[in-house]
C-alpha positions as CSV (number, residue, x, y, z in Angstrom):
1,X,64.3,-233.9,-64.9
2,X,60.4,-232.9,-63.8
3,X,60.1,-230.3,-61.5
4,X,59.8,-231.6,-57.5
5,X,55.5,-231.4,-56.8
6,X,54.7,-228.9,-54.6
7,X,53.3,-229.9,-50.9
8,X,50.0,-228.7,-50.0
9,X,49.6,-227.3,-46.3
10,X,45.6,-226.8,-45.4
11,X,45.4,-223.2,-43.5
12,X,44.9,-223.7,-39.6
13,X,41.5,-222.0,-37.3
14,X,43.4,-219.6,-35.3
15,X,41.0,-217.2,-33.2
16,X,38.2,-218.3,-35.5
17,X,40.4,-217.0,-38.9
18,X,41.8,-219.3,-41.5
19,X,45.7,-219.1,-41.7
20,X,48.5,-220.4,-43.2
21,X,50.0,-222.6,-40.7
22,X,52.8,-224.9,-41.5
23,X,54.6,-227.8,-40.7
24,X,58.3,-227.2,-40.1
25,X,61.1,-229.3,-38.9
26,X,63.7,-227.2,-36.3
27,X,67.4,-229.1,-35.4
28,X,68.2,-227.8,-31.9
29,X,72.3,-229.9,-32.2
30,X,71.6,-233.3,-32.8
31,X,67.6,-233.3,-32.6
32,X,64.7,-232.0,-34.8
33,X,61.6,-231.1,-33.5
34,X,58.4,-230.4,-35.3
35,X,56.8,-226.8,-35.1
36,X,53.6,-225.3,-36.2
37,X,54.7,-222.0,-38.1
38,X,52.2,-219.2,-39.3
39,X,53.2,-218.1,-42.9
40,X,53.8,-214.6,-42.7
41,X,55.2,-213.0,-46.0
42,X,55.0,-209.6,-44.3
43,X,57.3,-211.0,-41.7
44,X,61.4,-210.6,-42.9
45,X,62.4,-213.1,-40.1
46,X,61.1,-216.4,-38.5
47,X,60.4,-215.6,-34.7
48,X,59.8,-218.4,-32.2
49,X,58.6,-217.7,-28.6
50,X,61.5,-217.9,-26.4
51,X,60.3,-220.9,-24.5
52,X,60.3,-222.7,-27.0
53,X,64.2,-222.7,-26.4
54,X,64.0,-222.5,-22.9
55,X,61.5,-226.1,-22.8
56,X,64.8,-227.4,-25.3
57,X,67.7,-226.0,-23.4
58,X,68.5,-223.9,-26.0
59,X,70.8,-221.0,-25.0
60,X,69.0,-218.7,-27.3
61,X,70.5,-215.8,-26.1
62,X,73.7,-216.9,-27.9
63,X,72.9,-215.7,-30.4
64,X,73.1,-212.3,-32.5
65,X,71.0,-209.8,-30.8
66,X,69.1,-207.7,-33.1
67,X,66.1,-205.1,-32.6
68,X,63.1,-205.8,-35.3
69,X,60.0,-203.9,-35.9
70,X,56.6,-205.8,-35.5
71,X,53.3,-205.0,-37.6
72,X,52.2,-202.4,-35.0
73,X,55.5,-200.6,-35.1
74,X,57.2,-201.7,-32.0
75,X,60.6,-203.2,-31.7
76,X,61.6,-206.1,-30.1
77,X,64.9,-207.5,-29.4
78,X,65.3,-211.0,-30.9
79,X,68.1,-213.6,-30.9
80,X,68.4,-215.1,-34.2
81,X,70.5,-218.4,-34.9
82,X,71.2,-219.9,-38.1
83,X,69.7,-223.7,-37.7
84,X,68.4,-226.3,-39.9
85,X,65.3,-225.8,-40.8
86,X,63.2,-228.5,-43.3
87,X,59.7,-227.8,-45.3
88,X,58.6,-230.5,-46.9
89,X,61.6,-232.9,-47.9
90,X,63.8,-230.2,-48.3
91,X,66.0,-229.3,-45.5
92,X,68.2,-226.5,-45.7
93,X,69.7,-223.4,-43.1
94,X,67.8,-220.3,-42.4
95,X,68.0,-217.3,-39.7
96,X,65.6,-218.3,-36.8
97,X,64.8,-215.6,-34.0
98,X,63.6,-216.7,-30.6
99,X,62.0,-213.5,-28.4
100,X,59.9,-213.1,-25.4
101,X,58.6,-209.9,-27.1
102,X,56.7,-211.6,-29.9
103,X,52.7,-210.5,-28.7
104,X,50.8,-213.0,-30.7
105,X,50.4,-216.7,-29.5
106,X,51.7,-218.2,-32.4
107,X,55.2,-218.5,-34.2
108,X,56.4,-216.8,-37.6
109,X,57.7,-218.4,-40.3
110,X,59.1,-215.3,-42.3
111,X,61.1,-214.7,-45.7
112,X,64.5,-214.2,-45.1
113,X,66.3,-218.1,-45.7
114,X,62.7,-219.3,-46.6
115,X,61.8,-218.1,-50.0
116,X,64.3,-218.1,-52.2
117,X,64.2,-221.8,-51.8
118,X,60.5,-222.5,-52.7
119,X,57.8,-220.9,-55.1
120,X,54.9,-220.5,-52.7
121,X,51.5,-219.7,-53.8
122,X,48.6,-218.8,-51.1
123,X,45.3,-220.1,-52.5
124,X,42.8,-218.1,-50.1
125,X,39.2,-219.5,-51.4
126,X,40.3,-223.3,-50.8
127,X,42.5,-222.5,-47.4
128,X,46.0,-223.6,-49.0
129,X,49.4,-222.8,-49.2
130,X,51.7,-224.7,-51.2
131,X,55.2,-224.8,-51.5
132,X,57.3,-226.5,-53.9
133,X,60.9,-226.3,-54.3
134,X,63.2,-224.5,-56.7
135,X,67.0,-225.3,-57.6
């Protein structure tokens, strides 16, 4: 059988710097929603703002509350749920946070759940990131 292609996401202006923003698919119980995620393969977890849940009726706080360390050293306390998550055609379950302590206006797609299931190569001079999947 021929390995899957990879899909090819085009990096995203975000405060005038090219980043590796991605299309993801979130199911909140019966319904997925589409998110704009920054690749962040410093990041262990996926964070998502908390109102993001709130705007869904989410009860984020449900779930297992756990202190994680940002880039600048702090710690935040973040809520993480284990939901359907889908890149590309391939749909599978990873640990998603939600926290109001996040200090960037973005999202993060992080490594934990995520990479194991893809090989994913940055391409910085033509502003790609593609992921293709691995059985």
């Amino acid at each position: 059988m021929a390995a899957e292609q990879p899909t090819v996401f085009h990096y995203k202006l975000i405060a005038n710097r090219w980043s590796p923003v991605i299309s993801v698919g979130i199911r909140f119980g019966q319904t997925w929603r589409p998110f704009q995620l920054f690749l962040d393969s410093g990041a262990t977890y996926s964070i998502l703002h908390h109102d993001v849940a709130a705007d869904l009726a989410f009860e984020y706080q449900k779930g297992r509350r756990m202190l994680v360390q940002m880039g600048d050293g702090r710690m935040i306390p973040v809520f993480v749920h284990e939901l359907p998550v889908q890149i590309a055609r391939v749909r599978i379950t990873a640990p998603v946070g939600f926290s109001s302590g996040l200090g960037v206006p973005f999202d993060l797609l992080g490594r934990l759940g995520i990479f194991e299931h893809y090989r994913i190569c940055f391409h910085e001079k033509r502003r790609v990131v593609s992921f293709q999947p691995v059985g």
